[in-house]
Every structure is written in C-alpha cells, then in structure tokens.
C-alpha positions in Angstrom: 178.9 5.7 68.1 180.2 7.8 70.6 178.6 8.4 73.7 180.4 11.5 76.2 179.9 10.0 79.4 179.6 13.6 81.1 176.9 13.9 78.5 174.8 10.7 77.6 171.6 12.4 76.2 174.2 13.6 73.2 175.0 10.3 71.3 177.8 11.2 67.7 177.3 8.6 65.2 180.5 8.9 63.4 181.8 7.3 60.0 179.7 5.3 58.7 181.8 3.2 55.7 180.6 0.5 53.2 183.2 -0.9 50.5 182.6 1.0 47.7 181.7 -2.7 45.6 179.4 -3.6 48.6 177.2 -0.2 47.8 174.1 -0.4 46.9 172.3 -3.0 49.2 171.4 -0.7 51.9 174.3 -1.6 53.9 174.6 1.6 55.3 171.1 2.0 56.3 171.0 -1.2 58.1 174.4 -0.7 59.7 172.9 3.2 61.0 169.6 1.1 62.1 171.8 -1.2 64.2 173.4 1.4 65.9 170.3 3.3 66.4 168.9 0.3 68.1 171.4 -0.1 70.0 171.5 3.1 71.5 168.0 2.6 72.4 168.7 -0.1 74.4 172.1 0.7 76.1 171.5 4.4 76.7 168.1 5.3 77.6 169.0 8.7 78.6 169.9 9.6 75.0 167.7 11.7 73.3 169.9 13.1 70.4 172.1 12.2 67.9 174.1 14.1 65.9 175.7 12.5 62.6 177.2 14.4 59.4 178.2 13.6 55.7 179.6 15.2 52.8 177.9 17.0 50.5 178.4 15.4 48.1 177.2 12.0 49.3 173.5 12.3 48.3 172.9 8.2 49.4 174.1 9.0 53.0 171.8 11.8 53.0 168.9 9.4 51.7 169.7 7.2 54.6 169.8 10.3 56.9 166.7 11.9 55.5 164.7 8.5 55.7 165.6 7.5 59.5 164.4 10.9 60.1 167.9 12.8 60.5 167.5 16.5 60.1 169.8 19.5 58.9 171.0 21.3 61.8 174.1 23.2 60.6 176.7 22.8 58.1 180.1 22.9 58.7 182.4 24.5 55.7 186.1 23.2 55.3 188.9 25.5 53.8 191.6 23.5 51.9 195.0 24.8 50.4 197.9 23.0 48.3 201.1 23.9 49.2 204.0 23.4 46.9 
C-alpha cells in the first residue's frame, strides 16, 4: 500500500503477487482484504483507493470486482523490440 502523506485520503494498492503454484486458494483476495483493513484502521482519512491489473488477469479482476473495485480508466502501454 502506499499512502502520499501530502495526500492520505488517496491510498495505491500496488502489486499484489501470489506464486503462481499457490493460485487458486483466494490468496490474493485475502491478502487485498488484509490490506484493506488495515487501511481502515491506520488511515481513517482515506476514502479512496486506487489499484490496477492487466487485462488479461481476469482472477485479479474477480477479486477487484467482488471487494467492490470499480473501472475508472485504463491505461494503454506501447511496446517495441529493438534489434
């Protein structure tokens, strides 16, 4: 979690990694609950927080869409080989 300190009420819940053999179990739910929890109780002034994922990764975006996580943008990246 990160928590700007000029900006409390804005909370980024960053990577959120299980093993890929660990998958499955709802790790990553519970670990995102923790955290939300958390937040509740060591920044009360937080009233948003803003998390992404891949595309591609529809169980993160179960997890997301079941804690209550909505879309608010989507962010494009461009990628080229070289050589």
């Amino acid at each position: 979690m990160g928590i700007p300190l000029a900006a409390p009420e804005r909370v980024y819940q960053w990577d959120t990694l299980v093993l890929k053999e660990h998958r499955g179990h709802r790790l990553g739910t519970l670990v995102k609950l923790a955290c939300l929890q958390r937040v509740a109780e060591e920044v009360p002034q937080a009233r948003v927080i803003s998390t992404w994922n891949a595309a591609e990764n529809a169980p993160m975006i179960r997890v997301n869409d079941a804690l209550g996580a909505r879309v608010n943008g989507q962010l494009v990246n461009w990628q080229k080989r070289l050589g």
